[in-house]
C-alpha positions as CSV (number, residue, x, y, z in Angstrom):
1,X,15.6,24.4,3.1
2,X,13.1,21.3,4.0
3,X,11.5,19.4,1.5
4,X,7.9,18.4,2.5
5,X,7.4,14.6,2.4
6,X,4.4,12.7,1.5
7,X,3.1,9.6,2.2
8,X,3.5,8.3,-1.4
9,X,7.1,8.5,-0.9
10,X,7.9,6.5,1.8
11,X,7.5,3.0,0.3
12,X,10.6,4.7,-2.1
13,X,13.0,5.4,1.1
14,X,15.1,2.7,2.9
15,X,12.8,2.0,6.3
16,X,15.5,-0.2,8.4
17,X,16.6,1.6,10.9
18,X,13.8,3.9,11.3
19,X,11.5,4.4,14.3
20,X,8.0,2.2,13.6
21,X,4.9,1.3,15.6
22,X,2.1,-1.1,14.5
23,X,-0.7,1.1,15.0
24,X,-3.8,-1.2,13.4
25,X,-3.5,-4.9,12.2
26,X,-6.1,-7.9,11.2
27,X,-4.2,-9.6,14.9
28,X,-4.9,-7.4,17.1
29,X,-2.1,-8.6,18.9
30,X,0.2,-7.1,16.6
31,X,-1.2,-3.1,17.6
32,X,1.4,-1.8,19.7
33,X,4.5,-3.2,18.6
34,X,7.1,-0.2,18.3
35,X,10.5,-0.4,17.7
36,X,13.6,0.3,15.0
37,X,13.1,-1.5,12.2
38,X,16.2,-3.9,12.0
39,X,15.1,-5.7,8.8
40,X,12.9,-6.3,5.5
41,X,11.8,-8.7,3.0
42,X,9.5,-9.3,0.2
43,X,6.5,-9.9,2.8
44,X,7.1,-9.1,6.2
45,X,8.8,-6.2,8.7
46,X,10.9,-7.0,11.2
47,X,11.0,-4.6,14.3
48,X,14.1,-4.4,17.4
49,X,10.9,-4.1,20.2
50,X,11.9,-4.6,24.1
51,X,15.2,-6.7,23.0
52,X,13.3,-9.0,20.9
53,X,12.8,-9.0,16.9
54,X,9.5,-9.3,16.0
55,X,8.1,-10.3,12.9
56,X,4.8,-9.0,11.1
57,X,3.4,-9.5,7.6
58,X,3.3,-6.1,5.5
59,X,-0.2,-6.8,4.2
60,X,-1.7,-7.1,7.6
61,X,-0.4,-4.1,9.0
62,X,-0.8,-0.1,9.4
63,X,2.6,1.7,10.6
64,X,3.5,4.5,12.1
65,X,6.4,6.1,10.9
66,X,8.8,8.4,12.4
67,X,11.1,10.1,9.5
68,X,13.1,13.1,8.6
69,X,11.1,14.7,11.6
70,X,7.4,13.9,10.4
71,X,5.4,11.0,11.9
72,X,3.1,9.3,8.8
73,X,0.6,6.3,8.5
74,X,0.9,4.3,6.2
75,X,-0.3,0.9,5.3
76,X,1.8,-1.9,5.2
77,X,0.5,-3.5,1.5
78,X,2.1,-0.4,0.3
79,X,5.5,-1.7,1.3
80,X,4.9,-4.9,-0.4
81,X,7.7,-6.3,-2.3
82,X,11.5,-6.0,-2.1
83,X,12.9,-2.6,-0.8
84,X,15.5,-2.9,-3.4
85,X,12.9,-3.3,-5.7
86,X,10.5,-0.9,-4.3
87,X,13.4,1.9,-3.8
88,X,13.6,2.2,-7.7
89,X,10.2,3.2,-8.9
């Protein structure tokens, strides 16, 4: 049996270690960072991309998402805060 997942529930699942690309951001030169996500904090994302870590701000940036199979858009204010945090609502 497979559950369908929404977008509202991502910003309650664990996202390090997931597959993520920066798909729209207010610096441009953010669009097109992909990567696994390797790391989280209150404010910012940090994505594994071409054997570097890369750091991005969650309020500036729309991600792509690959999990349990689906691939979802989602905007990075609604990750704001800490996961731990964020997990529990």
């Amino acid at each position: 049996m497979s559950l369908k997942m929404h977008r509202r529930d991502i910003p309650r699942r664990e996202l390090i270690g997931l597959e993520v690309k920066v798909v729209d951001a207010s610096n441009k030169d953010l669009i097109g960072i992909h990567g696994i996500m390797v790391n989280e904090t209150k404010n910012t994302l940090v994505i594994e991309h071409e054997n570097k870590t890369k750091t991005v701000f969650k309020d500036q940036v729309t991600l792509q998402v690959k999990m349990d199979g689906n691939t979802v858009r989602i905007d990075g204010k609604m990750l704001l805060g800490r996961s731990e945090d964020r997990v529990k609502k």
